[in-house]
C-alpha positions as CSV (number, residue, x, y, z in Angstrom):
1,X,0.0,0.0,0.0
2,X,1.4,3.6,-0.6
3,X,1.6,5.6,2.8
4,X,4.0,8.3,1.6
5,X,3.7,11.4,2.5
6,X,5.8,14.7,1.4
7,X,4.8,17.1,4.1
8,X,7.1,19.5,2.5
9,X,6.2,20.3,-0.6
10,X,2.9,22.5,0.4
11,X,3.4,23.4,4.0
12,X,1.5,25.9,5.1
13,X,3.6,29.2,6.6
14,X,2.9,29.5,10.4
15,X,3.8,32.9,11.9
16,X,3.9,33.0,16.0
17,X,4.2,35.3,18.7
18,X,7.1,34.3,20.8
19,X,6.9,34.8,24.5
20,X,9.0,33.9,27.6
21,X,8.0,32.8,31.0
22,X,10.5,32.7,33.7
23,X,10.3,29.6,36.3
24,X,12.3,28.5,39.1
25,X,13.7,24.9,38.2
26,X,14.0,22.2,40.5
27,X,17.5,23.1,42.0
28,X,15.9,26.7,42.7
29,X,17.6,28.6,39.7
30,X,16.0,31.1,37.6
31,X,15.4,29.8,33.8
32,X,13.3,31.0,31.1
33,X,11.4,28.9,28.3
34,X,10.4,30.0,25.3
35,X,6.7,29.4,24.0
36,X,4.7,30.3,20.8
37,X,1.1,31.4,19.9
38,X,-0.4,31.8,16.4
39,X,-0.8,35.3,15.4
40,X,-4.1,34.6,14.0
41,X,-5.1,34.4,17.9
42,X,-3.3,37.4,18.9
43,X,-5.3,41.1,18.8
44,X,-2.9,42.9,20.7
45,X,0.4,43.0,23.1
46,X,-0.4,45.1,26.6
47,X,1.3,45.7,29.4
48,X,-0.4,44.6,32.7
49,X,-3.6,46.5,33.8
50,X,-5.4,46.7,37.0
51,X,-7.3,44.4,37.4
52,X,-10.5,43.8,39.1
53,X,-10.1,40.6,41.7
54,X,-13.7,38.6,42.0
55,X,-14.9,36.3,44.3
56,X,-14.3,32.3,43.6
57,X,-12.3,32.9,40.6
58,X,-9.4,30.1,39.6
59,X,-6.1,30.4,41.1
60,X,-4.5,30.8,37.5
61,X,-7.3,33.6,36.8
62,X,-5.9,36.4,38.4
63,X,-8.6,38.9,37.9
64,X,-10.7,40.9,34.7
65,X,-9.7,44.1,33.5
66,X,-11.6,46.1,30.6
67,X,-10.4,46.9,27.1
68,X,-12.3,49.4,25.4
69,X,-15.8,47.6,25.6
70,X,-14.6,44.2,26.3
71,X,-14.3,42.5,29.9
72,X,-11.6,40.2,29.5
73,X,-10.4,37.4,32.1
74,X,-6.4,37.7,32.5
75,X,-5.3,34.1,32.9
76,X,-1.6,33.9,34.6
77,X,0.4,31.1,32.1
78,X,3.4,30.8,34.7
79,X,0.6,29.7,37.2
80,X,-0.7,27.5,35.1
81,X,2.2,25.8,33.8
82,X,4.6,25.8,36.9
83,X,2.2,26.6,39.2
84,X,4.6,29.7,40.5
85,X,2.9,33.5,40.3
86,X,4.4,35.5,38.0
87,X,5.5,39.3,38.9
88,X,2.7,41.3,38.3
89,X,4.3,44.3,38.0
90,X,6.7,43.7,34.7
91,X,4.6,41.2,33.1
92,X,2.9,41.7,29.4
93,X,-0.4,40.5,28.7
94,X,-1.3,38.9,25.2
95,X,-5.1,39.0,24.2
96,X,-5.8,36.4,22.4
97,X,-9.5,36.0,20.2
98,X,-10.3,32.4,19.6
99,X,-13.8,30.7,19.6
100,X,-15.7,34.1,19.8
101,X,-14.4,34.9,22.9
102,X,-11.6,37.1,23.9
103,X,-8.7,36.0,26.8
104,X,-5.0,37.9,28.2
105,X,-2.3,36.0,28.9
106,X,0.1,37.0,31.6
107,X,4.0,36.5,30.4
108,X,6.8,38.0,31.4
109,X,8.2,39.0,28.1
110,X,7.2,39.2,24.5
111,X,9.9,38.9,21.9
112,X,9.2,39.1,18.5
113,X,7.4,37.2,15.5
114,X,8.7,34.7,14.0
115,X,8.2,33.0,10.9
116,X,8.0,29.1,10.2
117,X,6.1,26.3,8.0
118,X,3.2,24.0,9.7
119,X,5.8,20.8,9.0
120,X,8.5,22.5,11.4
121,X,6.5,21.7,14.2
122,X,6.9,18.5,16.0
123,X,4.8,16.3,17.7
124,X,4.4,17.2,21.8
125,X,6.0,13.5,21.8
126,X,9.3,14.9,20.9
127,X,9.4,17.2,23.4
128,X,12.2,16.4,26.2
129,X,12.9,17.9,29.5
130,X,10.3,19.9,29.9
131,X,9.2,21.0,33.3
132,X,5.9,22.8,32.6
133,X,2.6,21.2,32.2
134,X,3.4,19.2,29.1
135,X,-0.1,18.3,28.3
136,X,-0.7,21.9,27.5
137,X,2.0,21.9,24.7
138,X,0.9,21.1,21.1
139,X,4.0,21.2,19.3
140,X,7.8,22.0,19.4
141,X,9.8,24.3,16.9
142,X,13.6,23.9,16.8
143,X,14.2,27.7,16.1
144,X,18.7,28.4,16.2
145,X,19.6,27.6,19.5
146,X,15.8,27.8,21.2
147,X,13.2,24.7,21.6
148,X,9.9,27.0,20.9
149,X,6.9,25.2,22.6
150,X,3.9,26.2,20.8
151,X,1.0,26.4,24.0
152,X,-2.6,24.7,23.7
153,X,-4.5,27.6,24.9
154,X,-7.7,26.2,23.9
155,X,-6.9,23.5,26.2
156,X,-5.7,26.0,29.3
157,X,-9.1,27.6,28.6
158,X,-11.4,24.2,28.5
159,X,-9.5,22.9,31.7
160,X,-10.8,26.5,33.3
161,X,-14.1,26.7,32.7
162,X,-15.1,23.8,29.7
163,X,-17.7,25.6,29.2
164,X,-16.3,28.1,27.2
165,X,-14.2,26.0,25.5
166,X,-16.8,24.5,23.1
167,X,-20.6,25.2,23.2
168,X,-23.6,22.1,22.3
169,X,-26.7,22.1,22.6
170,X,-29.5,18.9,23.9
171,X,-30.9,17.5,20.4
172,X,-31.8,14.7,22.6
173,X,-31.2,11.0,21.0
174,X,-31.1,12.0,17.1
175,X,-29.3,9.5,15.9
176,X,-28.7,10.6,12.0
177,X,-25.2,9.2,12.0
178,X,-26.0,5.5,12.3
179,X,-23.8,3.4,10.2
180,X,-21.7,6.3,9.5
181,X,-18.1,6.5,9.3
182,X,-16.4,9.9,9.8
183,X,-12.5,11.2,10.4
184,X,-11.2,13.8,12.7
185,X,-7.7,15.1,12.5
186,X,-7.8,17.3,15.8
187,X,-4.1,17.7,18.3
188,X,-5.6,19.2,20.9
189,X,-7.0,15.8,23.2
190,X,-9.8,17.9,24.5
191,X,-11.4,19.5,21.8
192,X,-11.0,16.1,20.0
193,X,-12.9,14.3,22.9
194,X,-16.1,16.5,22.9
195,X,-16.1,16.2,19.3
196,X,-15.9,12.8,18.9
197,X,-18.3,11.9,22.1
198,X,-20.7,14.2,20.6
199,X,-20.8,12.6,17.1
200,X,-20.7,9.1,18.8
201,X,-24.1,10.3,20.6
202,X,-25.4,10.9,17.0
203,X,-24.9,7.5,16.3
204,X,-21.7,7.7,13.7
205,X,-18.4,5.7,14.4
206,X,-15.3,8.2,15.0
207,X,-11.4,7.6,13.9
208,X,-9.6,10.3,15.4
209,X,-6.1,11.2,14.4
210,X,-3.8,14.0,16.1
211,X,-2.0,15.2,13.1
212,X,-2.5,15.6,9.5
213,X,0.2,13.4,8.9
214,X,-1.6,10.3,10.7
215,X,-5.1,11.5,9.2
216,X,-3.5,11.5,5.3
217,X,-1.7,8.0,5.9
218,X,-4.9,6.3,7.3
219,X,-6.8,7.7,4.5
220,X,-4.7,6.6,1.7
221,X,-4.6,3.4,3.4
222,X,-8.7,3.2,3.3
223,X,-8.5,4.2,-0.3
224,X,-6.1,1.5,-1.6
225,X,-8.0,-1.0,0.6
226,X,-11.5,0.1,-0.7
227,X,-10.2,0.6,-4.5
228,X,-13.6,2.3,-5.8
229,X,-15.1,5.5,-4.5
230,X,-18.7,3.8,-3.5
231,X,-16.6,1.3,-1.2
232,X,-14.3,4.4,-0.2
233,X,-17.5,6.3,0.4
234,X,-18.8,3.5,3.0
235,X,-15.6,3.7,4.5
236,X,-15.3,7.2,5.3
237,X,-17.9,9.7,5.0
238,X,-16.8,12.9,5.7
239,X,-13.9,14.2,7.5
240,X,-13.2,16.8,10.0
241,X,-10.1,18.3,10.5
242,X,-8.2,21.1,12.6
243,X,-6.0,24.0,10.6
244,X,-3.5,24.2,13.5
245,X,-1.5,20.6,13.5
246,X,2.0,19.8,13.8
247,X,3.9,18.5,11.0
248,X,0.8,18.6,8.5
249,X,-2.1,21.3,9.4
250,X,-5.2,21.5,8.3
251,X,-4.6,23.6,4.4
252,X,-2.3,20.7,3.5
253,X,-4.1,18.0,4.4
254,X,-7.3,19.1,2.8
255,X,-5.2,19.8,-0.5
256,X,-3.8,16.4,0.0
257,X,-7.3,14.8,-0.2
258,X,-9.2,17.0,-2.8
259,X,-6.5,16.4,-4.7
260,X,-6.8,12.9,-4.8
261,X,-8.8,11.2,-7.3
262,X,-10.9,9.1,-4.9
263,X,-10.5,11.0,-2.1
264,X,-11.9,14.2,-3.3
265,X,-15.6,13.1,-3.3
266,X,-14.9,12.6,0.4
267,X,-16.7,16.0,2.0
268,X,-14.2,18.0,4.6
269,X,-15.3,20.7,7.0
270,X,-12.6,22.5,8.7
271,X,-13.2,23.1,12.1
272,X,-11.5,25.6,13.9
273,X,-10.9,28.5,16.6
274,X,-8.5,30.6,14.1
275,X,-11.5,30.9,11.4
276,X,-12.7,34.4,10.4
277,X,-13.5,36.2,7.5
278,X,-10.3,37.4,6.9
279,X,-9.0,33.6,6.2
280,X,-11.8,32.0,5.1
281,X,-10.3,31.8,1.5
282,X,-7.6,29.7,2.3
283,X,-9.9,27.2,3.4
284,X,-11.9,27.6,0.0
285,X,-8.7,27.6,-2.2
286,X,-7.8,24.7,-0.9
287,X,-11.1,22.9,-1.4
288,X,-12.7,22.7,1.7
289,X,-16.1,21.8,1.9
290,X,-17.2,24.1,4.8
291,X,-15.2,26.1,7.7
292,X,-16.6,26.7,11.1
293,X,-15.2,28.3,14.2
294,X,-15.4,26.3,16.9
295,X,-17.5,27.5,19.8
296,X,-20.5,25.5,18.5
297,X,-21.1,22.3,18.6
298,X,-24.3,21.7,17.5
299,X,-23.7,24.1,14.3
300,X,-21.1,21.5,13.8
301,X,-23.4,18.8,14.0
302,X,-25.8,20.8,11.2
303,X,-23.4,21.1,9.6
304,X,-22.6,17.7,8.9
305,X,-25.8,16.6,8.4
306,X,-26.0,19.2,5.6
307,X,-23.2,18.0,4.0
308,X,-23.6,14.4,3.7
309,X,-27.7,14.6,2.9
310,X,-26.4,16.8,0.0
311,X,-23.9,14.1,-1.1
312,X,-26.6,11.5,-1.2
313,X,-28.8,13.5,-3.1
314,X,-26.4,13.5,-5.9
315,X,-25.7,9.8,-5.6
């Protein structure tokens, strides 16, 4: 069976924001680590407000402060991640916009942007001797003499309050999935897991990958083993993919599948915290069959349902 894959050839360009937090190690001595967050997520740099402290908030929620018209939760990452405070009083705050909703991060230190391709990132399996919350980490970028680690902030969010982290809705015991087969390609664990025990509650059967890389191998697996698109079609019937993976994102793999010949009838809805109007036509040029953000679950599940009654109606 073929399983190659050249991850190179279209990588998508990534562009980061590259922040520092300083921890005390084990021993007791002061070190910093270097971390990254997509620029598409990023509104604006601040330095630290006043904030307003409330009752029964989180330890790593350190307060809300206002922005113009928005109330914003600042969120201390050192806390999080070493569970040490950061200095308030030299600290930068990163507001990040992702599923509709608008967060700051505490750091100590913003650097600068920098630029990279989608396939430079490694899997959070390759990252050694890290003392931080590991699980939070999505990804690792080998940048000169600096191990980048790119920061699952959808995850710090959904492990706050899940709530925010992705919105549903009770359509009771509908069950239009039945006998369906679909494909998510989805690296944060969380997000993955509400997504695929949501579908499963619809009735379909869920292959979830954590990468693009291990999505596009299984796939090309299941179309040499099924040989014709009806059997391919049975197989797999739609697939739901992340944009921002390591080693293969969500652009490349859709162009990976559209572009093949047996593949391409296959519908894929991109499903993602990063989508706005401003992007949207990526998505399209690369042949995507829908894009949501990824607050709601239920539109999601409309979505889906959309997708593949349209496919059988041109059957």
């Amino acid at each position: 069976m073929q399983t190659h894959v050249n991850i190179g050839q279209d990588a998508t360009k990534l562009e980061i924001i590259e922040f520092y937090l300083k921890f005390n190690d084990r021993s007791g001595a002061m070190r910093e680590q270097s971390y990254g967050i997509n620029v598409s997520k990023v509104r604006e740099i601040i330095r630290m407000p006043e904030l307003t402290i409330l009752p029964n908030l989180p330890n790593t929620v350190k307060g809300i402060f206002k922005l113009r018209d928005s109330i914003i939760p600042a969120l201390d990452l050192r806390e999080f991640l070493y569970h040490q405070q950061a200095d308030d009083t030299n600290c930068k705050v990163v507001i990040a916009e992702f599923n509709m909703l608008q967060f700051g991060f505490i750091v100590d230190e913003v650097r600068r942007i920098q630029h990279f391709t989608w396939d430079q990132v490694e899997a959070p399996s390759a990252v050694h001797n890290v003392e931080s919350n590991s699980a939070s980490i999505v990804g690792i970028i080998k940048a000169d003499s600096t191990n980048i680690l790119m920061v699952d902030v959808e995850k710090i969010v959904a492990e706050i309050n899940p709530q925010l982290a992705i919105g549903d809705d009770d359509r009771g015991d509908h069950k239009f999935g039945e006998g369906l087969n679909i494909v998510i390609a989805d690296d944060s664990q969380t997000i993955q897991k509400m997504i695929k025990d949501r579908l499963e509650l619809a009735g379909f059967n869920v292959t979830a990958f954590k990468n693009g890389v291990e999505a596009w191998t299984a796939l090309q697996n299941m179309r040499d083993e099924a040989g014709t698109s009806d059997k391919l079609l049975e197989d797999v019937s739609l697939i739901i993919s992340d944009i921002e993976m390591p080693q293969m994102d969500g652009y490349s793999l859709t162009k990976h599948i559209k572009d093949d010949h047996l593949l391409q009838q296959v519908p894929v809805v991109l499903f993602s915290s990063i989508i706005n109007d401003e992007i949207r036509h990526k998505g399209y040029s690369v042949g995507a069959d829908a894009q949501l953000s990824k607050p709601q679950l239920s539109m999601l599940l409309d979505t889906v349902q959309d997708l593949l009654q349209k496919r059988l109606e041109n059957v």
